[in-house]
C-alpha positions in Angstrom: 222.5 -32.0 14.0 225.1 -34.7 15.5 228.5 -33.5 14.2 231.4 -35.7 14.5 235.2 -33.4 13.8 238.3 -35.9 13.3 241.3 -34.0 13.1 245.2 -34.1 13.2 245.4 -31.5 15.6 243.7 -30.3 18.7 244.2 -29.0 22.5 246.2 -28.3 24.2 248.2 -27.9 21.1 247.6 -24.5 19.6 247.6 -23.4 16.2 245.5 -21.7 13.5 243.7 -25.3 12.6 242.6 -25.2 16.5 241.8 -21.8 16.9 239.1 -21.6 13.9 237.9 -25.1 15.2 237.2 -23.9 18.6 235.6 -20.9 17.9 233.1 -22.8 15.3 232.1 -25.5 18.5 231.6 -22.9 20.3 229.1 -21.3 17.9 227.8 -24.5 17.0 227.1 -25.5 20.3 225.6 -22.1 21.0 223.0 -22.9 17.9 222.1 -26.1 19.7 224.2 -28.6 17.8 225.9 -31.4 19.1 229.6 -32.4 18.8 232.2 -34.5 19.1 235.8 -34.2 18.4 238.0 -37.1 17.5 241.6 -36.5 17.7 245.6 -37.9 19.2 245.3 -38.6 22.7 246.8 -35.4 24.3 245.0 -35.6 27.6 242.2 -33.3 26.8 238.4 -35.3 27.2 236.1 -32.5 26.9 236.1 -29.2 25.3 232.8 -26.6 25.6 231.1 -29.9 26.8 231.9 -31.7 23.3 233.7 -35.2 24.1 236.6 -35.5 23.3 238.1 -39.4 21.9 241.1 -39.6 21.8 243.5 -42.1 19.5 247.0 -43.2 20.8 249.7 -40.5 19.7 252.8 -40.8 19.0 256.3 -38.2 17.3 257.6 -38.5 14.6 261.5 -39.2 14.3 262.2 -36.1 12.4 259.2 -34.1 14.2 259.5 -35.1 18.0 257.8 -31.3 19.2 254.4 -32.6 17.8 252.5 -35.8 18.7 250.6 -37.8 15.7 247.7 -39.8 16.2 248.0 -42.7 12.9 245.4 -44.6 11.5 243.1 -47.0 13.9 240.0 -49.0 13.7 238.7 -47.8 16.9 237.8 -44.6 15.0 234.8 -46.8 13.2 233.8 -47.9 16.6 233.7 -44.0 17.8 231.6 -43.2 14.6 229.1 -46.0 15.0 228.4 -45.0 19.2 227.9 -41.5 17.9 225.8 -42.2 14.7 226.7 -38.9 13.2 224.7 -37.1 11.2 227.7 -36.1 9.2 231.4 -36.3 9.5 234.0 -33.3 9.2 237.6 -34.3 8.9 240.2 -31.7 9.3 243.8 -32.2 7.3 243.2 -35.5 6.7 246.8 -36.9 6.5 247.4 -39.6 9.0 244.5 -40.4 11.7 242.4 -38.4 8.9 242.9 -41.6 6.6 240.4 -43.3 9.2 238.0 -40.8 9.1 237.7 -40.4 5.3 237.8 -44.2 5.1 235.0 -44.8 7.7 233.0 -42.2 6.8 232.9 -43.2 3.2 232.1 -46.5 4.3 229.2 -46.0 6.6 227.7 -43.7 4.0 228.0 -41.0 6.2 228.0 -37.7 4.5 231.9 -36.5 4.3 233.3 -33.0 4.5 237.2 -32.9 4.9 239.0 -29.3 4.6 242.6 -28.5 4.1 244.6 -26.0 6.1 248.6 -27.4 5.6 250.7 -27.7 2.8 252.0 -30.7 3.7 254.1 -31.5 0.0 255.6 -28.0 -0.2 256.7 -28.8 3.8 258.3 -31.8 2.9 261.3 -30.0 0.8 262.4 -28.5 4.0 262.7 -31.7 5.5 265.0 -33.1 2.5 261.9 -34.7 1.4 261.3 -32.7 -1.9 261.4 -35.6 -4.3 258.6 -37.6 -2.6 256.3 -34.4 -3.1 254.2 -36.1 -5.8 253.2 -39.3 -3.4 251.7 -36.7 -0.9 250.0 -34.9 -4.0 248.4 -38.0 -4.8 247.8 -39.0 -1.7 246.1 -36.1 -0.5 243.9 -35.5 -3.2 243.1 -39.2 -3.1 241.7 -39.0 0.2 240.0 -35.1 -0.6 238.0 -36.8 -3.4 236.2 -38.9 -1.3 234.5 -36.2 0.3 230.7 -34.4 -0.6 232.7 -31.4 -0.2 236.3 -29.9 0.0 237.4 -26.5 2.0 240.1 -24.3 2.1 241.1 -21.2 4.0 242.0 -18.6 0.7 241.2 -18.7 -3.1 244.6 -18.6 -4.1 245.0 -22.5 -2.4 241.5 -23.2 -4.1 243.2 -22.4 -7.6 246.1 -24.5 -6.8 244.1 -27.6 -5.4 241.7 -27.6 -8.7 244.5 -27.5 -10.9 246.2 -30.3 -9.0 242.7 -32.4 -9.7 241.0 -31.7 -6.1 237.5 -31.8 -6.2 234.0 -30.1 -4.7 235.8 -27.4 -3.9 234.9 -24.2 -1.4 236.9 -21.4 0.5 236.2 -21.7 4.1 235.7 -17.7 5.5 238.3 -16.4 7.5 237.9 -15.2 11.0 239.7 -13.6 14.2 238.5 -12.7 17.3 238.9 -8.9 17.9 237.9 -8.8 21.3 240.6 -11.0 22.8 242.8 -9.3 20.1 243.3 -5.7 20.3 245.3 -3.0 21.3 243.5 -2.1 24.3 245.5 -5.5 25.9 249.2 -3.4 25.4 251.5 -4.3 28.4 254.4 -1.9 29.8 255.1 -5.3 32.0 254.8 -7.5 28.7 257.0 -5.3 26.4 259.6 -5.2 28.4 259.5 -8.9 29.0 259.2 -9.7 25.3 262.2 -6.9 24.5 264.5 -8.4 27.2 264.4 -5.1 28.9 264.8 -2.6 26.0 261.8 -1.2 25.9 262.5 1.8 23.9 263.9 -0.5 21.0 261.2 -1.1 17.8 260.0 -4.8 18.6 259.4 -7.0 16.4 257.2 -10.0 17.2 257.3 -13.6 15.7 254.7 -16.3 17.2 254.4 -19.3 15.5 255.6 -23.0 14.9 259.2 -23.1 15.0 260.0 -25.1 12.0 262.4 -24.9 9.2 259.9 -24.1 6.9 259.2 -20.6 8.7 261.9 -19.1 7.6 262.2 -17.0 10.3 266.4 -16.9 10.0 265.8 -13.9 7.8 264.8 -11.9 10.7 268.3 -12.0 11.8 269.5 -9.7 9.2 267.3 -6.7 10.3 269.1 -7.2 13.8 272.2 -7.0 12.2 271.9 -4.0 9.8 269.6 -1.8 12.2 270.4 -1.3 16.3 266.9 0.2 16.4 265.1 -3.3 16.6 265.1 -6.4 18.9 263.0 -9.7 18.4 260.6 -11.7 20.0 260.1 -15.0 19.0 257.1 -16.6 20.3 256.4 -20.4 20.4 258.5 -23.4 20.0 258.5 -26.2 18.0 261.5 -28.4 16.3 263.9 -26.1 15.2 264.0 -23.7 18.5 267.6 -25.0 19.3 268.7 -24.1 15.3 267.0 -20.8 15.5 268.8 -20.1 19.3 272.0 -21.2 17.8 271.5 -19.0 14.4 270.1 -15.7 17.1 273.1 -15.7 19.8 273.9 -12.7 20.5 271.2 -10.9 19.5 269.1 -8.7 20.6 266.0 -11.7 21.1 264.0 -13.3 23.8 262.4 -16.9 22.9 259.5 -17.2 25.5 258.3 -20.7 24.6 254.6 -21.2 24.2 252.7 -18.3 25.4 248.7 -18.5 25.4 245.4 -17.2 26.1 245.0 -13.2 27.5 249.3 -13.2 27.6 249.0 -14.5 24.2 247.1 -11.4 22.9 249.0 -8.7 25.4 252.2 -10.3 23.4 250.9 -9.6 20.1 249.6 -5.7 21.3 252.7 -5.0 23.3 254.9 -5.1 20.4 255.5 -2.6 17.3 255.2 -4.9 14.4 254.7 -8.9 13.3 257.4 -10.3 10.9 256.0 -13.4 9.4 258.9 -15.1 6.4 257.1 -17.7 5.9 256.3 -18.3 1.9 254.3 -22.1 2.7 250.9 -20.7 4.6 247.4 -21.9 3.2 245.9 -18.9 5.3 248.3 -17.6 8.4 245.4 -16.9 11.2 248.4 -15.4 13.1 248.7 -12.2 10.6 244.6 -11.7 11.2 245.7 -11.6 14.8 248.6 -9.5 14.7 246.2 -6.6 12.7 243.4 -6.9 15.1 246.0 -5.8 17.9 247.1 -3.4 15.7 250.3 -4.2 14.6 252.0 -3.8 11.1 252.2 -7.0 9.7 255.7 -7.8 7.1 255.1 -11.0 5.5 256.3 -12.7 2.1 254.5 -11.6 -1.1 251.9 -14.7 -1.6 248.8 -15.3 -3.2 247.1 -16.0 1.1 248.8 -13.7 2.5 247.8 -10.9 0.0 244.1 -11.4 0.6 244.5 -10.2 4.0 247.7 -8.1 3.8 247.7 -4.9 1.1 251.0 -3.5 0.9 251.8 -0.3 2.1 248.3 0.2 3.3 248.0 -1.9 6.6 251.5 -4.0 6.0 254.0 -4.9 3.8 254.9 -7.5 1.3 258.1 -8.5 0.6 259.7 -10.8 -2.7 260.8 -14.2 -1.1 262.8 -14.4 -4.3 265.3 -11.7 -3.4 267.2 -12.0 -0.3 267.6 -8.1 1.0 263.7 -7.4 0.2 262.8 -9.1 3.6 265.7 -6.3 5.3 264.9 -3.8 3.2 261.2 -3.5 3.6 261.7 -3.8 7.4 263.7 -1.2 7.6 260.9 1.3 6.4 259.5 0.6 10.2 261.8 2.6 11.9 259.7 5.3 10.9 257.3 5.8 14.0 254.9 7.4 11.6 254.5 5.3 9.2 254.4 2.5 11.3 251.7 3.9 13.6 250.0 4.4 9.7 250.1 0.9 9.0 248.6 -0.1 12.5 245.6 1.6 12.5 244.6 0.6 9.1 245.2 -2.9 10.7 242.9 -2.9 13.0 240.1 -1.2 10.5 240.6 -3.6 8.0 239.6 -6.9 10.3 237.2 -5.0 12.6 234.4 -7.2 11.3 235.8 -10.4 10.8 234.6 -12.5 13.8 234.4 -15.9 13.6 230.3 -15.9 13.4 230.2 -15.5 9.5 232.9 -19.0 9.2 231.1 -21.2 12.1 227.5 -20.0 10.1 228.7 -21.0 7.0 230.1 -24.5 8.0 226.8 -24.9 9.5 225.2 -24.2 6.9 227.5 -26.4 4.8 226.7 -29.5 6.7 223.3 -28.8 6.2 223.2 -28.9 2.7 225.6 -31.7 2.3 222.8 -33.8 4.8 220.2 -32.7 3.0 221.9 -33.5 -0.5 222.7 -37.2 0.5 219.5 -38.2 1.6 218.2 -37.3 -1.8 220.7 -38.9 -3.8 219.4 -42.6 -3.2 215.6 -41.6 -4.6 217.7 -40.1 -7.6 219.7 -43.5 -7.8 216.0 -44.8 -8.2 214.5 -42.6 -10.4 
């Protein structure tokens, strides 16, 4: 099968989106398929020996941390070299318009799946009003594909309701050997606690973006002398969020990836994670398979992989001392230790072979159910 992924996002940035697409070309590849991977122009040609084509990228005004690749024709030339058997496109937003246009008009059997929620973003960027154009437009360009996937059923509800079709709920994954708490660093720690080892760490790694919310962390730091921060990962609000922190007790390391990425994650005590917009949050799966406590705000994703009080804890995003409050419980080595081992039981066997099968299998069915559609035109 000839598989051809055009998405917004791809190395050497990293994020969730990029994480579950890498692991599934592996897999892919190992099951003797063949891919290749449109996306901006980051410098990256070749990834697991997929090619990699990439489209002119450029920043945003308001969003100069991230380079966007926008639409271009040279997209149809890409797809008519590599005669794909089908076409995946990932967020399809801005270069995605080219791959859902394309696609649709070479025939070429269409899957597109959505991972950001791009109009509930937009309010943070004093954009809220326009929320309804994205709405439109996103679903506009979702309905022109065989079939639709998300990363949690709570986001599935939502998009039906909202009039997005062919729906599906992509499986979640993580990978538990590169993430565990076998990868704990003394060295790590006290680089991530700024030298206060004994302190309770907390850990943040992540975009840094207004829409993180990861200000409320601050209060915990100012209530309770027991904790310090890391926050992991940059993005365009690091010099807000340095302002909003002096004189704290928190380190900002920048990006951090690979095996320092996952001795980060198992080094610290527990992962604080405000933000209310996720469609999924890969990072939380991370954070339990290295065995850390995860706080996050009370949500319909981030309750199918978080049950409160059993291997983390939910807080109501409507009330501004839950966040605090429910942090404060950690200061209890007991019950925190509690929450981390039930972590690392609860995503023991979620590896990323059951989502990379599945979308396989997907793009099987979808090929198979094309090339019957013309003879039922006929009949």
């Amino acid at each position: 099968m000839k598989i051809m992924i055009v998405t917004e996002t791809f190395l050497p940035s990293t994020d969730g989106i990029v994480t579950r697409l890498a692991a599934c070309i592996r897999w892919l590849h190992q099951d003797g398929h063949e891919v290749q991977i449109i996306a901006p122009d980051l410098g990256v040609k070749e990834f697991d020996g997929a090619t990699v084509k990439g489209v002119p990228a450029y920043a945003f005004p308001f969003y100069r941390s991230k380079k966007f690749a926008f639409p271009n024709r040279i997209i149809k030339k890409y797809m008519t070299e590599f005669d794909p058997d089908i076409v995946h496109v990932v967020n399809p937003a801005v270069v995605g318009y080219s791959g859902v246009t394309y696609a649709d008009k070479l025939d070429i059997p269409l899957i597109a799946s959505y991972h950001t929620n791009i109009p509930q973003y937009m309010a943070y960027y004093k954009l809220g009003k326009l929320d309804w154009i994205m709405w439109w437009y996103m679903k506009k360009m979702h309905n022109k594909a065989d079939l639709n996937l998300c990363t949690s059923h709570t986001v599935l509800e939502e998009l039906t309701t909202k009039g997005f079709e062919r729906m599906q709920v992509w499986k979640r994954g993580v990978d538990t050997e590169k993430f565990h708490p076998r990868h704990s660093s003394e060295d790590m720690r006290n680089r991530l606690s700024g030298g206060q080892k004994d302190k309770i760490l907390l850990i943040y790694v992540g975009r840094l973006a207004a829409e993180k919310e990861i200000e409320k962390i601050r209060d915990v730091l100012k209530e309770s002398d027991r904790f310090c921060l890391a926050i992991v990962g940059d993005g365009p609000h690091r010099k807000e969020l340095e302002k909003h922190f002096f004189n704290t007790r928190t380190v900002f390391t920048g990006f951090i990836h690979g095996n320092e990425l996952a001795s980060a994650f198992a080094s610290a005590d527990a992962f604080v994670f405000p933000s209310t917009t996720e469609t999924l949050g890969l990072v939380i799966m991370e954070a339990m398979a290295s065995g850390l406590p995860v706080v996050a705000a009370e949500s319909g994703p981030t309750k199918e992989q978080v049950t409160d009080y059993r291997n983390g804890l939910l807080y109501d995003s409507k009330d501004p001392e839950s966040f605090k409050n429910i942090i404060l419980q950690l200061e209890d080595a007991r019950f925190r230790q509690q929450l981390a081992q039930q972590a690392v039981v609860d995503v023991a066997e979620l590896g990323w072979a059951a989502a990379a099968e599945q979308i396989r299998d997907l793009y099987t069915q979808i090929i198979e159910a094309k090339a019957v559609e013309p003879f039922q035109a006929a009949e």
